[in-house]
N, C-alpha and C positions, 0 to 999 in steps of 0.2 A: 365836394368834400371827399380827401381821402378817407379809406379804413381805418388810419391811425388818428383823425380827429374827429370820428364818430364818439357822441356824448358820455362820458364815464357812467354814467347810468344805464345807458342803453346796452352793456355788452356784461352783467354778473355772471359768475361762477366760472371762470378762466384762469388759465397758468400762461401765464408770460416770463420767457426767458431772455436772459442779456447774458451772452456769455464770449468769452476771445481771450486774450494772453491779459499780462499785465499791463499796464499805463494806455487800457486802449478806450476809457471813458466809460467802465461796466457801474460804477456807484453813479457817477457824474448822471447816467440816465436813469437808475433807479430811484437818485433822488430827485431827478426832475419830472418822473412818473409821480413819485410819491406826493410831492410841492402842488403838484395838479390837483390829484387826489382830495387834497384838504382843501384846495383852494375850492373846488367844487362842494365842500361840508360837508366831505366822505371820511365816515370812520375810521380811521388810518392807524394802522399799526406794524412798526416795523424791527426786525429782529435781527441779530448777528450776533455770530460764536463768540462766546464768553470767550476764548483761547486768542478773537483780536484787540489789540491792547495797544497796534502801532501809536494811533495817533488822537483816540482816547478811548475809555471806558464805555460809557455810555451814549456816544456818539458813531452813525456810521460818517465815515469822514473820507472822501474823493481824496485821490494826492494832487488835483486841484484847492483842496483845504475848504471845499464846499461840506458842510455837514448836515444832516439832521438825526433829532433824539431819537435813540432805540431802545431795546430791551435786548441788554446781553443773556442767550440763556446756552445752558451747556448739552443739550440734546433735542432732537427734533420734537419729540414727544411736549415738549414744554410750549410751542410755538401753539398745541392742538389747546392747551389748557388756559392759555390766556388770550386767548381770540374769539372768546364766544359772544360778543358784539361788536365785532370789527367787519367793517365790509372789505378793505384793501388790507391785503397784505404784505409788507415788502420785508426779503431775506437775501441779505446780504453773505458773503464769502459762502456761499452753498457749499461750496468743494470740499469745506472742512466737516460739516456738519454725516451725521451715519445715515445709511441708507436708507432710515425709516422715513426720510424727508421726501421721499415720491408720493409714500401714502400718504404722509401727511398733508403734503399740498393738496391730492387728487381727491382728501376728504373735506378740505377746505373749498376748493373748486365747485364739489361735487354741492356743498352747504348755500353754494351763491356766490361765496367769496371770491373778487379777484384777485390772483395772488400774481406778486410781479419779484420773480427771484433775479439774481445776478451771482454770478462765481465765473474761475475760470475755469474752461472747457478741457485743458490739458496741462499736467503737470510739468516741471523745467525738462524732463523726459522726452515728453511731446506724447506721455500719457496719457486718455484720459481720466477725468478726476473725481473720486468718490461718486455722489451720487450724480452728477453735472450730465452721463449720455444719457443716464434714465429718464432724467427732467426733462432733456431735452424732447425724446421720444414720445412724451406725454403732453408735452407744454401744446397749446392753442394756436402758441405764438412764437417764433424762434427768432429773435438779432442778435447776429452775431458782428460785433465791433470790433476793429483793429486797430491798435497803434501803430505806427511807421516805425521800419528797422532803423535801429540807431546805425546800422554802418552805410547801409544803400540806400534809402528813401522810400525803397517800395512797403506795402504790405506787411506788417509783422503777422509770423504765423504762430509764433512759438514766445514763451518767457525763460531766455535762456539764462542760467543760474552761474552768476559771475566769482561765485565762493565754493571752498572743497569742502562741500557738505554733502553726502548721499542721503540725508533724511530728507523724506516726502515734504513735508511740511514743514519749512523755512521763511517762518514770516520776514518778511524784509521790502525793501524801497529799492532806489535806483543804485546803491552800493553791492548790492547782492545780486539784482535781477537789471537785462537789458531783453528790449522786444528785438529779436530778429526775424528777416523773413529766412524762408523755406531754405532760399539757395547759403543766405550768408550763416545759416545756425548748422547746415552738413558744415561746411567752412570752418566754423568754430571747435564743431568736434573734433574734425580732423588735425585740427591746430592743437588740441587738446592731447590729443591721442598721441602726436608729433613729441610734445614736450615730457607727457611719462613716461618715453621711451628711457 
């Protein structure tokens, strides 16, 4: 037996992260951490930014259309206040969430709790994203997943932002955002850079 199918009971009070660009399967695995989670009659409670609204309310939802029920809440502080009988905890679009989300986890962790976040790791920049290196630095457990570049095949490194928006924080699907890797997203720029001349 690997590390990753040792018994949900066997491993409390950890931080697990899933983090990479966009369309690279970051919900897709937290919800199938979390699906486990219950399936083993683990107290399960999962959270995301009241600010995501793509593709519903009260649902975290994969752009596979795979979903489960959450609690939308508008600050990290709020995840501390309604988890005080949950053993799993999963948090969804981290990236948006304030910085108090490190401690928050590390207090949940520190409680027993397993906490399994996801966000992405770097903004359309190739930033990294709010609280997303702290998590990282802290987390137990780090996967990081990638989508494949839409232009060459390989590797996406980056969610490169297909609209003229400079705001950080651009919720959007495949009309706004495409995964490139490393080489074709300089490419892009430069093509960018080309055209406002």
């Amino acid at each position: 037996m690997n590390n990753q199918n040792i018994g949900e009971f066997q491993r409390p009070g950890r931080i697990e992260v899933v983090c990479g660009s966009m369309f690279s399967g970051k919900t897709e695995e937290l919800i199938r951490r979390m699906k486990r989670a219950k399936f083993a009659r683990q107290n399960v409670e999962i959270y995301k930014p009241a600010i995501d609204t793509r593709y519903s309310e009260e649902d975290v939802v994969s752009h596979d259309r795979h979903s489960i029920t959450c609690t939308p809440v508008d600050s990290s502080s709020s995840i501390l206040l309604l988890s005080s009988e949950v053993e799993v905890v999963g948090i969804d679009e981290a990236q948006f969430f304030d910085d108090g989300l490190v401690d928050v986890c590390n207090e949940l962790a520190n409680r027993g709790v397993r906490v399994i976040v996801a966000g992405l790791d770097m903004d359309f920049k190739g930033i990294p994203f709010g609280p997303m290196p702290a998590l990282c630095a802290i987390a137990d457990e780090v996967t990081k997943v990638h989508a494949i570049c839409v232009r060459c095949g390989s590797l996406a490194y980056v969610s490169h932002r297909l609209v003229n928006n400079d705001r950080r924080v651009l919720l959007g699907e495949v009309d706004e955002y495409e995964p490139l890797c490393r080489d074709c997203y300089q490419k892009a720029l430069r093509e960018a850079e080309e055209n406002n001349k």
